[in-house]
C-alpha positions as CSV (number, residue, x, y, z in Angstrom):
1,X,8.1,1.2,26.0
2,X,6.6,3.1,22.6
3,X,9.3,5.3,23.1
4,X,12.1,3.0,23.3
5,X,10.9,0.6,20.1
6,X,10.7,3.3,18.3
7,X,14.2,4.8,19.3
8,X,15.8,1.7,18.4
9,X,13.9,1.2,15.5
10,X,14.0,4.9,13.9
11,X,17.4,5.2,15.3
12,X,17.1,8.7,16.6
13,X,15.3,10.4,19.2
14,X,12.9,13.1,16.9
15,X,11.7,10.4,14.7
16,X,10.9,8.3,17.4
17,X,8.9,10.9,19.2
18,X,7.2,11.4,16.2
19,X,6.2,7.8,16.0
20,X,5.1,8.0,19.5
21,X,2.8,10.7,19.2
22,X,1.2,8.8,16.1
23,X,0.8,5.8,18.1
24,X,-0.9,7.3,21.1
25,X,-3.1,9.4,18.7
26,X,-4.4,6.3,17.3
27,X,-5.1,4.5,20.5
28,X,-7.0,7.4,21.4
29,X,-8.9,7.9,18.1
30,X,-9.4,4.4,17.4
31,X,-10.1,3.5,20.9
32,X,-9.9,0.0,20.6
33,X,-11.1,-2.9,23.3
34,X,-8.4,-4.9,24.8
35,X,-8.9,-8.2,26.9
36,X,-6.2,-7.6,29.1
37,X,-2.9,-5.1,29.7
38,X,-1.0,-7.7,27.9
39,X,-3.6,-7.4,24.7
40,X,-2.6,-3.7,25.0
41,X,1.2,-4.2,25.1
42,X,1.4,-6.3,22.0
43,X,-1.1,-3.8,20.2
44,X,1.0,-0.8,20.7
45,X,4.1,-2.5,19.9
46,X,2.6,-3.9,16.6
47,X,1.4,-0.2,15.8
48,X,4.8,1.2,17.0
49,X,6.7,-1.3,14.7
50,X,4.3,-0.2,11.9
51,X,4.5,3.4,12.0
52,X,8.2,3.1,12.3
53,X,8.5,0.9,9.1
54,X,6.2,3.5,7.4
55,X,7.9,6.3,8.6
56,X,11.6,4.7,7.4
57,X,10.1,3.7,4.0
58,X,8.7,7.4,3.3
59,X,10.3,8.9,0.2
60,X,10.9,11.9,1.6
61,X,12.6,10.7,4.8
62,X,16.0,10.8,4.5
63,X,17.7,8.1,7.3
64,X,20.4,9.3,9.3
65,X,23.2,6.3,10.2
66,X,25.4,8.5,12.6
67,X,23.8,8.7,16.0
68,X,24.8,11.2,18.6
69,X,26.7,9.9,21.1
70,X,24.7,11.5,23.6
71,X,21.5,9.9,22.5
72,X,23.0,6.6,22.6
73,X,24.1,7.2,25.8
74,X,20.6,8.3,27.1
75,X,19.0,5.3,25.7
76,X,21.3,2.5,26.4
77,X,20.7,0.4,29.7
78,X,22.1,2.1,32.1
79,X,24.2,-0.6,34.4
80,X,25.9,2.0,37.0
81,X,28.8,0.6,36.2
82,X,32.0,2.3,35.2
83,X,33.5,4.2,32.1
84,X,34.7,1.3,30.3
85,X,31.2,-0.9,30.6
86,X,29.2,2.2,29.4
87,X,31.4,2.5,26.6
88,X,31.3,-1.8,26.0
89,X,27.4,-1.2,26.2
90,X,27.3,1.9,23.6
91,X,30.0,-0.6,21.0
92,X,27.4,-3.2,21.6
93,X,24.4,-1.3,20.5
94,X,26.3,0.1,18.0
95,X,26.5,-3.4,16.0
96,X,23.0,-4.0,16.7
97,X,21.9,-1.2,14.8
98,X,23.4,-1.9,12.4
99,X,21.9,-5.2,11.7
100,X,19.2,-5.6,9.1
101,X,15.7,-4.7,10.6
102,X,14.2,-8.3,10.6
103,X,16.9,-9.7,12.5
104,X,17.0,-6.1,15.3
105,X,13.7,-5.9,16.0
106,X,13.4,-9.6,17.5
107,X,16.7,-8.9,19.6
108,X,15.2,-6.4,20.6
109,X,11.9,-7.1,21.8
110,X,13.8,-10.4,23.0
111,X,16.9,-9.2,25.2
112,X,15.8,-5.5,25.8
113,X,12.3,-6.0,26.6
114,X,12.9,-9.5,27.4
115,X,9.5,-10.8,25.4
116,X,9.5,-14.7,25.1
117,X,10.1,-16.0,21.6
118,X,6.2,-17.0,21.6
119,X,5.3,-13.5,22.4
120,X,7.7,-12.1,19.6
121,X,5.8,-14.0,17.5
122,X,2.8,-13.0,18.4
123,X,3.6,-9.4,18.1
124,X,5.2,-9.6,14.3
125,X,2.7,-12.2,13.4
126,X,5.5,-14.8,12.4
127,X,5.7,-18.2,13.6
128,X,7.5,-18.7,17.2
129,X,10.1,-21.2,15.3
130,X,10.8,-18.4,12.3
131,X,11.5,-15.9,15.4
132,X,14.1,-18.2,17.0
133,X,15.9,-18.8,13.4
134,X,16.1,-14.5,13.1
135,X,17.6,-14.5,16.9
136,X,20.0,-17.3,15.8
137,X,20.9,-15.6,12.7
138,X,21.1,-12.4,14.2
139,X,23.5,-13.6,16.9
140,X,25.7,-15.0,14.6
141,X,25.8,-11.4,12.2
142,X,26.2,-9.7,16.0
143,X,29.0,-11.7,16.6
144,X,30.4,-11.2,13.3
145,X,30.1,-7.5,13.7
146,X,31.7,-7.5,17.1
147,X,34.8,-9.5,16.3
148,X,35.3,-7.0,13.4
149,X,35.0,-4.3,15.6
150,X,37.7,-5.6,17.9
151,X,34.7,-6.0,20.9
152,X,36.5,-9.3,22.3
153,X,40.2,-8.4,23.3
């Protein structure tokens, strides 16, 4: 799960291990109490989200926008499906990353990891009805992006 936020929020797969390493060395240093599994979940995906942003926002980082296809491949749901539905799935993730963060991350956590909009909100410390306006707007800048992209006919 740390893996894959930070995948799709670092948008390649040696940045994303790197934030997954930081993650897991602060659990362990930190060594913080939880209530329940759940409590855990939404810490390390708050402290994923964080060392992402941080890691993005470093001066010296320079972002990469082309992703190998490969690596989209390996990280995309895999459906076990044919040809032409892998390569519907890979223009589909395609347009998501390229939506601004704010609007990613929620459609993320929301269709990938399938998180309730409560939850979400939770997790980014936003209120659950600011969440639902993001996955609104960010359907309707996904949709945008598909229909430019030809992803209907």
């Amino acid at each position: 799960m740390v893996y894959r936020i930070a995948f799709h929020d670092c948008r390649n797969s040696h940045d994303a291990e790197d934030v997954m390493q930081t993650v897991f060395l602060k659990l362990y240093q930190k060594n913080p109490e939880f209530n329940d599994e759940e409590h855990l979940k939404h810490w390390l995906i708050r402290v994923t989200m964080n060392e992402c942003k941080r890691l993005i926002a470093s001066p010296w980082k320079k972002r990469m926008e082309f992703f190998p296809e490969e690596e989209r491949e390996g990280h995309s749901q895999k459906t076990g499906t044919d040809g032409y539905e892998r390569m519907r799935e890979r223009e589909l993730l395609e347009q998501v990353f390229r939506l601004p963060r704010k609007y990613r991350v929620p459609i993320y956590l929301y269709y990938y990891e399938e998180y309730s909009v409560a939850d979400i909100g939770d997790m980014l410390g936003k209120n659950p009805s600011t969440i639902q306006t993001w996955l609104s707007r960010a359907r309707k800048k996904l949709k945008k992006l598909l229909e430019e992209v030809k992803y209907y006919e």
